[in-house]
C-alpha positions in Angstrom: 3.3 17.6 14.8 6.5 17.3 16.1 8.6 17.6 13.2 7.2 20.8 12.2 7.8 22.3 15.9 11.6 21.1 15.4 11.8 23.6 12.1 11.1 26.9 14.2 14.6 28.5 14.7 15.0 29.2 19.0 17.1 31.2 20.8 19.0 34.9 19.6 17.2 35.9 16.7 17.3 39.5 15.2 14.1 41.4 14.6 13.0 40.0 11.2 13.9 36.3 12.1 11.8 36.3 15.3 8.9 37.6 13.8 8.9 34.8 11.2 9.5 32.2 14.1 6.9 34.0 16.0 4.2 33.7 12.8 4.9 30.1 12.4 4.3 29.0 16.2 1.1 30.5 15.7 0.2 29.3 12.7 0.6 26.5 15.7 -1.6 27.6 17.8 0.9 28.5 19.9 0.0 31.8 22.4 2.9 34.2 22.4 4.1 36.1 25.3 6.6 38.6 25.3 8.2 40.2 28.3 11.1 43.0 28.5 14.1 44.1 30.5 18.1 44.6 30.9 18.9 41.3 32.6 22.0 42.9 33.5 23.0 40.1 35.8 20.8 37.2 35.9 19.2 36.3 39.3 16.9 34.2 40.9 14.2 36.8 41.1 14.5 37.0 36.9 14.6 33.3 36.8 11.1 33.0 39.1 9.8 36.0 36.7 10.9 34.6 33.2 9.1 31.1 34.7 5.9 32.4 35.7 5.6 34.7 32.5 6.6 31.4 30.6 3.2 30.3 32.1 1.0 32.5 30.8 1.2 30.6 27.2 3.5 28.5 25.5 6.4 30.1 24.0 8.1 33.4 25.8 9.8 36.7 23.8 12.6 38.3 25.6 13.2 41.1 24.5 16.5 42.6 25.7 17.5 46.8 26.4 20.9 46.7 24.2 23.9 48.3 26.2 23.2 52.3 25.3 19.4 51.5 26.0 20.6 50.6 29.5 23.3 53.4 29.9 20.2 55.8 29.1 17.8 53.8 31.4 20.3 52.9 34.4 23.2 55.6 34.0 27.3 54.6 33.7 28.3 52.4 34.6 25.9 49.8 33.4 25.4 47.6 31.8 27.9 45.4 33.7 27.6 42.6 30.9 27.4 43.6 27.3 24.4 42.3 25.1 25.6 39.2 23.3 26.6 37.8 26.8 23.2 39.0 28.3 21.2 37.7 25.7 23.5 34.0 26.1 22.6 33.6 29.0 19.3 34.4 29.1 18.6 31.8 25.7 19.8 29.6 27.7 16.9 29.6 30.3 14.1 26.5 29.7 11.5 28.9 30.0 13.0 31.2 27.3 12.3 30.4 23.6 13.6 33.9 21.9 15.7 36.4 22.8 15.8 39.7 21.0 17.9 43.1 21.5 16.0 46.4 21.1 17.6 49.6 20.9 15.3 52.4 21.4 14.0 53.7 25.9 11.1 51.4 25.5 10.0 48.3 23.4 6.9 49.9 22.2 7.8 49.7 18.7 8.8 46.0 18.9 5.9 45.1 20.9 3.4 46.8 18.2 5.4 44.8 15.6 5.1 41.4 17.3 1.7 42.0 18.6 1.8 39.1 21.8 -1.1 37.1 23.2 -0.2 38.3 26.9 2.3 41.2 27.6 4.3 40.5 30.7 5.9 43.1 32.6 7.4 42.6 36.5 6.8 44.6 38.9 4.8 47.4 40.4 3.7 48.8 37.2 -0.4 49.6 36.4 -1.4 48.2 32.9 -1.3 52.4 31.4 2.2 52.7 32.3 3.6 49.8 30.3 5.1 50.4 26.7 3.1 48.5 24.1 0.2 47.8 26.2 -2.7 49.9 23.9 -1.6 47.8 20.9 -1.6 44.0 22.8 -4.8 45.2 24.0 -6.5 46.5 20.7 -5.2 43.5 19.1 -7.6 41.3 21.8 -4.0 40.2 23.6 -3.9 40.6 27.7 -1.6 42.4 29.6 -0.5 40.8 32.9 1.8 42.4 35.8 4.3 39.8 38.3 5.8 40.5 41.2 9.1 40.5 41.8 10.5 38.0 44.1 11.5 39.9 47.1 15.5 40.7 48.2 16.4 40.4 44.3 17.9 43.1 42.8 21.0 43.9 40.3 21.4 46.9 41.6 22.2 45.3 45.2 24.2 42.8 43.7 26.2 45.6 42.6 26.5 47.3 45.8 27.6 44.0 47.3 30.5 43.1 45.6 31.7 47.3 45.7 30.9 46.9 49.5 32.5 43.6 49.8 35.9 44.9 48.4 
């Protein structure tokens, strides 16, 4: 009912606190999906992304590279926008129920903790090359790939506004 779906907590969560939210939409029924990424600066291509993951069940996991993840990952001098703000804008999204920072190159560990219905990862990836997919699998969960909406990039955002100056 209702009044029960009104008691699970939304939004930024750390670790622990999503994974109680997350137990108690499915004691719901609820199908989990989980997808990953810096978000760096949101665009429409993440927007389009984050929707059409969204569809694949009924509440959606972000989880979110924290800022040295991202220096690792993308190099100085990213991130352009710290964590808190990254992970503010991106709870503020419709199609976003949680938001969650991760720390480590990958979400692997996360992913094997949470254990989503459908793994969502954008992209030209092949299932084998995305973190976390052996365990969503082996736990009977499905592993889906999006495209990317062409012409969207943060990295060409970037290069815009350094050209444009």
């Amino acid at each position: 009912d209702e009044g029960t779906e009104m008691t699970i907590a939304t939004g930024m969560l750390a670790e622990e606190a999503l994974l109680h939210a997350v137990q108690r939409a499915r004691d719901l029924g609820q199908r989990i999906v989980m997808t990953n990424g810096c978000f760096d600066i949101l665009h429409a291509g993440h927007v389009s992304y984050l929707e059409q993951a969204k569809q694949q069940g009924d509440r959606l996991v972000v989880a979110v590279n924290d800022d040295d993840s991202v220096r690792r990952l993308k190099g100085e001098p990213r991130p352009i926008n710290v964590v808190d703000d990254r992970m503010t804008v991106l709870a503020a999204l419709r199609s976003v129920d949680w938001v969650v920072p991760f720390s480590e190159d990958t979400p692997e560990r996360l992913i094997c903790r949470l254990l989503p219905d459908v793994l969502v990862k954008g992209g030209d990836y092949k299932v084998e090359q995305i973190a976390g997919h052996q365990c969503v699998q082996a736990n009977g969960g499905d592993v889906v790939i999006i495209d990317f909406k062409n012409g969207c990039s943060t990295s060409k955002i970037i290069t815009s506004i350094i050209d444009s100056h």
